[in-house]
C-alpha positions in Angstrom: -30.0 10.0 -21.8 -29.3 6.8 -19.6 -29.9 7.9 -15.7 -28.3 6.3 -12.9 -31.3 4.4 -10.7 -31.1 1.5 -8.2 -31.2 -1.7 -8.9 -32.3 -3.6 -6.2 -32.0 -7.7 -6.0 -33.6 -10.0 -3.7 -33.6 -8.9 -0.2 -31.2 -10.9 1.7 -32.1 -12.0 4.8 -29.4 -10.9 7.4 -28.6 -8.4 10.0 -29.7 -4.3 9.1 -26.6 -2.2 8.4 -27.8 -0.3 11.8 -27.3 -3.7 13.6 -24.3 -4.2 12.2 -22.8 -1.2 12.7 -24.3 -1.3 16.5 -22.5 -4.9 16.9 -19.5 -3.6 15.6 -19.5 -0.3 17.8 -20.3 -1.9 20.8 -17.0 -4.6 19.8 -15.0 -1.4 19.6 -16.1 -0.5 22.9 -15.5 -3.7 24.9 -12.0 -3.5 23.1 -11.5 -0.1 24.3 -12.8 -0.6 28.4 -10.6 -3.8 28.3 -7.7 -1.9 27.3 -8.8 1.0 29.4 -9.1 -1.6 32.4 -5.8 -2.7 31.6 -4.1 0.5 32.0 -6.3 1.4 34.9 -4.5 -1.2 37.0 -1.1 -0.8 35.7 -1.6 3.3 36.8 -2.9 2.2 40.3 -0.5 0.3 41.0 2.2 2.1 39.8 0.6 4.9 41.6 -0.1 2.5 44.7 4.0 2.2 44.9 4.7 5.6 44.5 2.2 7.4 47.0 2.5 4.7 49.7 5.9 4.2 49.2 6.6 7.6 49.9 4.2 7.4 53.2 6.1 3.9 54.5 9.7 5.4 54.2 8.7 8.1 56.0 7.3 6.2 58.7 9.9 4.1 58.7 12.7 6.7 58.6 10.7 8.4 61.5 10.8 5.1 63.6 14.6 4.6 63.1 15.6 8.5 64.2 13.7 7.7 67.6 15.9 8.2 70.6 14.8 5.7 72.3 15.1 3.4 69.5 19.1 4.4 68.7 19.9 3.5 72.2 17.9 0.2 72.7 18.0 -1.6 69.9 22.1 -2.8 70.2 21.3 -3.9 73.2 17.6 -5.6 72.6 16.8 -9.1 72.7 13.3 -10.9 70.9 10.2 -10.6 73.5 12.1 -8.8 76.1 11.4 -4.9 77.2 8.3 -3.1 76.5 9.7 0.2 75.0 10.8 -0.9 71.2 7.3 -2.4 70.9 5.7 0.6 71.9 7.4 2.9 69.9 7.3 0.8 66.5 3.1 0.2 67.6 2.9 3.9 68.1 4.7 4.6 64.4 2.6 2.1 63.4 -0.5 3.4 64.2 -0.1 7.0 63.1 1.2 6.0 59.4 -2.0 3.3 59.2 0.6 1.2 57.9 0.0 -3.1 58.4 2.8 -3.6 60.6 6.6 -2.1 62.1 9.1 -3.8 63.0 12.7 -3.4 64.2 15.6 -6.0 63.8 19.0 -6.2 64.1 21.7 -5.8 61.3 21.4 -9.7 60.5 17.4 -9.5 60.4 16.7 -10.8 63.5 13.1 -9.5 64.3 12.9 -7.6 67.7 9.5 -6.6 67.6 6.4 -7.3 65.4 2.5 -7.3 65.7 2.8 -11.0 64.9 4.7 -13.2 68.0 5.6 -16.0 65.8 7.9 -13.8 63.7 9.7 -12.3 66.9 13.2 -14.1 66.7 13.3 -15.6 63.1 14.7 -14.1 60.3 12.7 -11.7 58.1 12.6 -11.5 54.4 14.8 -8.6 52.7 13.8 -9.7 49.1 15.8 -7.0 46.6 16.6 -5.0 49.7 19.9 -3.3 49.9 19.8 -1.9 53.2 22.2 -3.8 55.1 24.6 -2.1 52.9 23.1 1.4 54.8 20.7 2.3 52.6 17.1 3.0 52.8 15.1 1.1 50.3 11.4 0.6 49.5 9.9 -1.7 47.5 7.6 -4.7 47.0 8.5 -8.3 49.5 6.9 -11.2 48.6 6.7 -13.6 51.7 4.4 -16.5 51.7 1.1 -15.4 51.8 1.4 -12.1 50.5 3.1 -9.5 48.8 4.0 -6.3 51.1 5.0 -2.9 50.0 7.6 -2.3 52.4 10.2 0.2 53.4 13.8 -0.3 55.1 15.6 2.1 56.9 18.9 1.6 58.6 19.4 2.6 62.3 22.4 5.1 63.0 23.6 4.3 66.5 25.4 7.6 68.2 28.9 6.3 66.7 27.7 5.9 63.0 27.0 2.3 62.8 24.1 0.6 61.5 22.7 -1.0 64.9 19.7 -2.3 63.2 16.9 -2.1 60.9 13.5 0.0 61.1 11.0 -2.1 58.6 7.3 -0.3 57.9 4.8 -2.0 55.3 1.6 -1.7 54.1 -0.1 -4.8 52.3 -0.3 -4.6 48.4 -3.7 -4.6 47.2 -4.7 -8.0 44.6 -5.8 -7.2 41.3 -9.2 -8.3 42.4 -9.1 -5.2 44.9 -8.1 -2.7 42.4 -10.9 -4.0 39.7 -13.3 -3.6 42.6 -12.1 -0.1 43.1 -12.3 0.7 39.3 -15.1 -0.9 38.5 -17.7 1.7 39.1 -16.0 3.8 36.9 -15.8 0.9 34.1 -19.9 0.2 34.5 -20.3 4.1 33.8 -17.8 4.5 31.0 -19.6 0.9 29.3 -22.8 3.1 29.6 -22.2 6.2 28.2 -19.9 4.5 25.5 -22.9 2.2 24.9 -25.7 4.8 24.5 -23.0 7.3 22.3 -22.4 4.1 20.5 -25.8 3.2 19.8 -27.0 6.9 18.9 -23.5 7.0 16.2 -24.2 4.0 15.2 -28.2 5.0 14.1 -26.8 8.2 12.3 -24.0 6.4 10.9 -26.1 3.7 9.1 -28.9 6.4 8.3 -26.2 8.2 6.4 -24.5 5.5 4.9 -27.8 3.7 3.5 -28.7 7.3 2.0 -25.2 7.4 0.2 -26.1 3.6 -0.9 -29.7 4.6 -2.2 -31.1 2.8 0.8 -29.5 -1.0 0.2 -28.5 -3.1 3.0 -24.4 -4.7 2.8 -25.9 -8.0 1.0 -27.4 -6.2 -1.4 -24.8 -4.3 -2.4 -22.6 -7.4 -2.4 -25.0 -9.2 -4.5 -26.0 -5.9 -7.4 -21.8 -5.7 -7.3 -21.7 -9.1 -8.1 -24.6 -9.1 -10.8 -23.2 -6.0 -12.4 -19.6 -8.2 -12.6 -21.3 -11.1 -13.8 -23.3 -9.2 -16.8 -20.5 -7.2 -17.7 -17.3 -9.7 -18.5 -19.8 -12.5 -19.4 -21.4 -10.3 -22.5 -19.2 -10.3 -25.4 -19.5 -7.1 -26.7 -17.2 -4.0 -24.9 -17.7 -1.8 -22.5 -16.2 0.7 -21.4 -17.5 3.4 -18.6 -15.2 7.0 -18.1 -15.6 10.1 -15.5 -16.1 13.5 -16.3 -12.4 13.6 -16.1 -12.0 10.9 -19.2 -10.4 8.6 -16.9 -11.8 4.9 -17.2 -13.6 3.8 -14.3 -14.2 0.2 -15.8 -13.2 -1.6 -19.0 -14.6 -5.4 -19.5 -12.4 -8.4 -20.9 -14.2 -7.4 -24.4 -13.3 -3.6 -24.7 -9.3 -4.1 -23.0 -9.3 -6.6 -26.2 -10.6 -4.6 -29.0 -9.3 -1.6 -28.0 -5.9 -3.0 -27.1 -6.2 -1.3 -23.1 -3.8 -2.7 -20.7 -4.6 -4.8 -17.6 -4.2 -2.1 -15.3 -6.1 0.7 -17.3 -8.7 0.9 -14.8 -7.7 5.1 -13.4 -6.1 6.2 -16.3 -6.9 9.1 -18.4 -7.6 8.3 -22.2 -4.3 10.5 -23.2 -2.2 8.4 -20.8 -3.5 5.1 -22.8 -2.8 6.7 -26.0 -6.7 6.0 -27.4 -6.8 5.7 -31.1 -7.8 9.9 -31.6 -11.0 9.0 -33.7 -12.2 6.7 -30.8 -11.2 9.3 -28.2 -13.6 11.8 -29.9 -16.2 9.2 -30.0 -15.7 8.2 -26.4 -15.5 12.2 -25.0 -18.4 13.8 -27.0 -20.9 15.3 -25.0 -23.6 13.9 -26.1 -25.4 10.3 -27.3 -23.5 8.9 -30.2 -25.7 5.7 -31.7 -23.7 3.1 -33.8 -20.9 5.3 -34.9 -18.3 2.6 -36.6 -14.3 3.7 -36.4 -11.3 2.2 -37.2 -9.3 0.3 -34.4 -6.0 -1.1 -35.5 -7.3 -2.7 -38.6 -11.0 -3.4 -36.7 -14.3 -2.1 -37.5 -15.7 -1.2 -34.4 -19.1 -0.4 -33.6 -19.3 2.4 -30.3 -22.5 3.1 -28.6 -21.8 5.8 -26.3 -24.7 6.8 -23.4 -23.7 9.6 -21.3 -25.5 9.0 -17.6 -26.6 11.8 -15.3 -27.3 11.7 -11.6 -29.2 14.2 -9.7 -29.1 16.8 -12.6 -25.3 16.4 -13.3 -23.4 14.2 -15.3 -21.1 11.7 -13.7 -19.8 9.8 -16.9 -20.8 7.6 -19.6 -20.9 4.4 -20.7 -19.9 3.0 -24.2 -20.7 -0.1 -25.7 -18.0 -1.2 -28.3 -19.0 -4.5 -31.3 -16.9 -5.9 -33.6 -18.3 -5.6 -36.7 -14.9 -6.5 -39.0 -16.7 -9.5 -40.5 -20.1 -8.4 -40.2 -19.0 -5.8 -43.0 -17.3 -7.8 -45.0 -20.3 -10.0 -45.3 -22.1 -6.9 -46.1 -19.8 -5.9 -48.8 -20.3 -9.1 -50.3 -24.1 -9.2 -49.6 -23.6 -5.9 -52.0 -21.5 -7.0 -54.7 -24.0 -9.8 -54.8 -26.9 -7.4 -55.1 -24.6 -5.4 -57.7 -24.7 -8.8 -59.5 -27.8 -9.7 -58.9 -28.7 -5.6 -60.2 -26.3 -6.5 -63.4 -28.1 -10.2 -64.5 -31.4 -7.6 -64.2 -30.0 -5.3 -66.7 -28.6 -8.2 -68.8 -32.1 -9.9 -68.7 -33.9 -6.4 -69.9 -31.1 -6.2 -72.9 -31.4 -9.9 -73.9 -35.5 -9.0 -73.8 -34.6 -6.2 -75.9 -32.9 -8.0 -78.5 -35.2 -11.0 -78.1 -38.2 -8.8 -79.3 -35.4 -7.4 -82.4 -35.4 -10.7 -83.2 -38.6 -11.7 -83.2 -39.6 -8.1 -85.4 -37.2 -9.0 -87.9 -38.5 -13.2 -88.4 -41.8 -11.6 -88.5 -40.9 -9.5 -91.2 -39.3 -11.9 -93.4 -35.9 -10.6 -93.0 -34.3 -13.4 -91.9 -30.4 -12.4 -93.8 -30.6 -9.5 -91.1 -31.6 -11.9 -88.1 -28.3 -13.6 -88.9 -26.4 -10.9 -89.6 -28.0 -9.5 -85.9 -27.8 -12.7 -84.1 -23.6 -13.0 -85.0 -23.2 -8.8 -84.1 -24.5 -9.6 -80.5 -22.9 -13.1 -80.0 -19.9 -11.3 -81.6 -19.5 -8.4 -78.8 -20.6 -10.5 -75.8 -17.7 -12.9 -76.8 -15.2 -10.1 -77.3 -16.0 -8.6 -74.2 -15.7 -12.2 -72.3 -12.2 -12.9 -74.1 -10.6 -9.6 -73.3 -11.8 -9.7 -69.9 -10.6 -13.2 -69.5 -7.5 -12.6 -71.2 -6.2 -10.2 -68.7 -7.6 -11.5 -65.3 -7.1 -15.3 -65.3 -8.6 -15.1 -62.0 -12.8 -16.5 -62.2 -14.0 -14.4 -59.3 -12.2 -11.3 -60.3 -13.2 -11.7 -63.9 -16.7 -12.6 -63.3 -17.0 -9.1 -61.6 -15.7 -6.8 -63.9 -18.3 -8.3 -67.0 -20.9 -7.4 -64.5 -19.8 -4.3 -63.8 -19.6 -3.8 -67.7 -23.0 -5.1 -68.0 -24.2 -2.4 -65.3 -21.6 0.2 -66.6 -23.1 -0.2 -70.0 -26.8 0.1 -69.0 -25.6 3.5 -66.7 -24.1 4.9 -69.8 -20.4 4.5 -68.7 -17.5 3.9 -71.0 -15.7 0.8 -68.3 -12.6 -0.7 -69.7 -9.6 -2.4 -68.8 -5.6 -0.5 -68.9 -3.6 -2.0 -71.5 -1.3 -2.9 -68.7 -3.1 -4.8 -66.7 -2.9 -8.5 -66.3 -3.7 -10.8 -62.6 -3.2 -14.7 -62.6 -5.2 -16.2 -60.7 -5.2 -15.9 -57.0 -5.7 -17.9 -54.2 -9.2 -17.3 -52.3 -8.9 -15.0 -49.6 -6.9 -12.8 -51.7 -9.2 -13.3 -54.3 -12.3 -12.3 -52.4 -10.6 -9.1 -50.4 -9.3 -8.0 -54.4 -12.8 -8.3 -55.3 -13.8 -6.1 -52.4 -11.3 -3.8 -53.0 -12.0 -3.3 -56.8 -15.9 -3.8 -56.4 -15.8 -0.7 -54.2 -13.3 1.8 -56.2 -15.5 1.1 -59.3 -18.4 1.6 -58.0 -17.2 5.1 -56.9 -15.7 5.7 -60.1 -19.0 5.3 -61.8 -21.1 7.7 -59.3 -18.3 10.1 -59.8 -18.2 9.8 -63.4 -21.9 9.2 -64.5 -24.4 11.8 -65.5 -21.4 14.1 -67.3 -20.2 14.4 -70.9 -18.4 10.7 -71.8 -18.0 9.5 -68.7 -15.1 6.7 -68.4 -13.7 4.4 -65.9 -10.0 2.5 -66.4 -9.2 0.1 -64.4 -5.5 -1.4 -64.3 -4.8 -4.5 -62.3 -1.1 -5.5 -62.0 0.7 -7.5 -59.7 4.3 -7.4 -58.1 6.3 -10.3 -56.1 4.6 -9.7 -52.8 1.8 -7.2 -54.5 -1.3 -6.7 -56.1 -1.7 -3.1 -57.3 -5.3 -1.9 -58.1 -5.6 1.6 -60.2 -9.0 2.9 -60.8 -9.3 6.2 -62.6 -12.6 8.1 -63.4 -13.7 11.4 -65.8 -15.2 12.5 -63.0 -14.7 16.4 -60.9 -12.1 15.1 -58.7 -11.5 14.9 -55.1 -11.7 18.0 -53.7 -8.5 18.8 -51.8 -10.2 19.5 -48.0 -11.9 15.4 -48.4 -8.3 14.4 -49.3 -7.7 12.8 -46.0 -11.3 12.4 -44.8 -12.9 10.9 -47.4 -11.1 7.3 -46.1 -13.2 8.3 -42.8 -16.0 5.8 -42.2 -18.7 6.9 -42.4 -18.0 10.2 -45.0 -19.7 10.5 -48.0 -20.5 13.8 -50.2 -23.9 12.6 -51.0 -26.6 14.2 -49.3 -30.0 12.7 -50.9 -32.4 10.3 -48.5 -31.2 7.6 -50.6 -27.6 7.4 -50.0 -28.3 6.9 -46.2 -26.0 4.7 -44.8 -23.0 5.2 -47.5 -19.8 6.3 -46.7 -17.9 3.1 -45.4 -17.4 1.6 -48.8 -13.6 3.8 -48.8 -13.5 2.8 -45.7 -13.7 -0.3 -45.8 -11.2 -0.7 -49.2 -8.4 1.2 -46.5 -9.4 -1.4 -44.2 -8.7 -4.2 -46.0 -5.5 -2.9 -47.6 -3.9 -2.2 -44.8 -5.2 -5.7 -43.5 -3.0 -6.9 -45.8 -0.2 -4.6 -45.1 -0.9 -1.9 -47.6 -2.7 1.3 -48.0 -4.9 3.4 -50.5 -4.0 6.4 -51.8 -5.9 8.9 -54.2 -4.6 11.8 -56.3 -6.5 13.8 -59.0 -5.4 13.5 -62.9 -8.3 14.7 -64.9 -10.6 13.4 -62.5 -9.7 11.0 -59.1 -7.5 8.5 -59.1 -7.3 5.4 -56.4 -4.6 3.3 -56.3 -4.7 0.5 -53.4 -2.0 -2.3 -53.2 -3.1 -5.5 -51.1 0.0 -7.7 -49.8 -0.4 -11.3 -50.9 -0.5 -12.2 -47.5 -2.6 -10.8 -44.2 -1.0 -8.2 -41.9 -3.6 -9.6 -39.1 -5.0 -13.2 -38.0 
């Protein structure tokens, strides 16, 4: 049973997954602080505008509801009087603002803590408070950017008689990342030391998932295992316990006809060939088991692999072995022949030493008379067989399977029927497969009983050629109807007939190669009949 194991390649030299992971926790983290830091001093400020806001209007609406204020400011000129300036100071002081200031409706500055403004113009910026309004808000002048509120002045009769302005300085962003940067140092250090401490558990846990291999060498076994598997050219094909396909090579998607995309799918979902799907699901090892695959021999290998104690798949290897059998079957028809030219070389011996006896004894009339018997039936025998298959090959193999019929005591003859012209030579060769096979049978099936025979009747059609081979033999029982086609089926049982059982097999495969089939019936005993089409069903 194959077990899963590591396979470790060269060590790569390059950073530890621990590193990695480090590097790429402590990228996270800078990522996060920035964005953190970013928000930080969008709240502050926000929050900046809001609270102080709040504190400047008040100061400033304070200022403007002064008594004293009402009453001087309509008649108050720039740097003259004492009693505005103390009163926006005194504000001023007790809000901690930057500055106060009090102008008339047109913005002319009454009083300020800076002289040189007292007289000119101030800024309103988006200000709407001449229209009688308070506002507060952010005024940019040209050094600086204030956060300032306006407040009209209600004189005794309801006008606006002037303006009550209280600011406080808006801090730079340089300020507020001082103010937040203590914070930032201790987040980047706890961040960094839970960071680290992940990072160490995270690669400990991930390297024992990955059998202890670092990123480049799981990179590099992913990329050997790729390499071995679509560069070999036999199939393979690897399923879960759930007979789904986890991976299927360029070899097995051919052979087996899979689509591109078969890689998730369940075997039923494919619609796998049921004779392969029992082959690729069985529970256990399955060494060289051959199967039909749309008119392909193929060989399957299947390897179940366990993990820990469980089983987490297989893996199945898949040849082609469609010409490697053929050659075998004619390997065997040439050992049949070379088995028949032995039998005809012990009979010849045989009639040699007859001949011989009888010149020894004188009797030289019944030499003759000997001599023209045998020469006699060897030439009838080659004429009829001749006479009926025109074809050489064809011919040639039927004497010498009436040469080894002969010698096993079998009656082999030819229907009255029959008659084949001569074919061309790949018909000629699968024929000779075809017939080689079904005779063969015939005479295991019919040999050893009482007058055993074998007919044979060869005929052929427009787009045809119709074998027939019938046998004395029991018969086909009725439950091997169907399987005795089966590769690898056979009824014999002895040590000797070890590896039989594809011969049948192999006679379907070809006929339906050619766009027929093989059929057998019994009648006194089995009878085959296969029909080849004059031309191939596959390339």
């Amino acid at each position: 049973m194959q077990r899963a194991h590591r396979g470790r390649p060269a060590k790569v030299k390059g950073m530890s997954l621990a590193g990695q992971f480090l590097v790429l926790q402590l990228a996270i983290v800078f990522a996060v602080l920035i964005g953190v830091l970013a928000i930080s001093l969008a709240q502050s400020a926000e929050t900046f505008q809001r609270v102080e806001g709040r504190r400047s209007l008040a100061a400033a609406e304070t200022l403007a509801a002064l008594p004293a204020v009402r009453s001087l400011v309509p008649s108050a000129e720039p740097r003259i009087g004492a009693a505005l300036p103390a009163a926006a100071e005194s504000v001023r002081s007790v809000s901690e603002s930057k500055y106060a200031i009090l102008a008339k409706p047109d913005g002319t500055v009454l009083t300020s803590q800076d002289p040189a403004q007292l007289g000119t113009i101030m800024q309103f910026g988006d200000s709407d408070v001449r229209s009688g309004r308070s506002w507060t808000g952010l005024v940019e002048t040209d050094d600086e950017v204030a956060l300032t509120a306006h407040v009209p002045i209600i004189g005794d009769t309801g006008e606006m008689v002037g303006i009550a302005v209280v600011g406080r300085q808006y801090p730079s962003i340089w300020e507020r990342l001082g103010q937040a940067t203590p914070d930032l140092i201790t987040y980047l250090g706890v961040s960094s030391i839970v960071g680290l401490a992940g990072s160490l558990l995270l690669a400990r846990r991930v390297k024992r998932q990955t059998l202890g291999m670092e990123p480049d060498e799981i990179s590099g076994l992913v990329e050997h295992r790729e390499a071995i598997l679509y560069g070999v050219k036999e199939g393979v094909v690897a399923l879960d316990p759930n007979h789904r396909v986890t991976l299927a090579n360029d070899s097995a998607k051919k052979l087996l006809h899979l689509p591109a995309d078969c890689i998730g799918q369940d075997l039923d979902e494919l619609s796998v060939h049921p004779d392969l799907r029992d082959i690729l699901t069985q529970d256990h090892a399955v060494p060289d088991q051959l199967v039909l695959v749309e008119g392909r021999l193929v060989a399957c290998n299947r390897m179940p692999i366990e993990s820990h104690g469980r089983v987490i798949g297989s893996v199945t290897t898949l040849r082609d072995r469609t010409e490697l059998s053929t050659l075998e079957t004619e390997l065997g028809a040439t050992r049949t022949t070379t088995d028949t030219l032995r039998a005809q070389t012990h009979e010849f011996a045989n009639q040699l030493h007859t001949i011989s006896g009888l010149i020894q004894l004188g009797e030289y009339d019944e030499v003759t008379r000997f001599v023209d018997g045998v020469s006699h039936s060897r030439t009838r025998l080659y004429d009829d067989v001749t006479t009926v298959i025109k074809d050489p090959a064809l011919a040639a193999l039927f004497i010498a399977k009436a040469s080894l019929a002969t010698e096993r005591g079998v009656s082999l003859r030819l229907a009255e029927d029959s008659y084949l012209p001569r074919m061309e030579e790949e018909l000629s060769r699968d024929v000779n497969t075809v017939v080689g096979n079904l005779v063969d049978n015939a005479m295991d099936a019919a040999g050893g009983l009482e007058n055993p025979t074998v007919e044979v009747l060869l005929v052929e059609e427009t787009d045809h050629v119709i074998v027939t081979v019938q046998d004395s033999g029991p018969g086909v029982p009725a439950e091997f109807t169907d399987s005795i086609f089966k590769q690898g089926f056979t009824t014999k049982t002895s040590v000797a007939d070890t590896g039989r059982g594809f011969g049948l097999a192999l006679a379907r495969l070809i006929c339906r190669k050619r766009g027929g089939d093989i059929e057998v019936y019994n009648d006194e005993g089995a009878v085959f009949t296969a029909t080849l089409g004059k031309t191939s069903s596959y390339p």
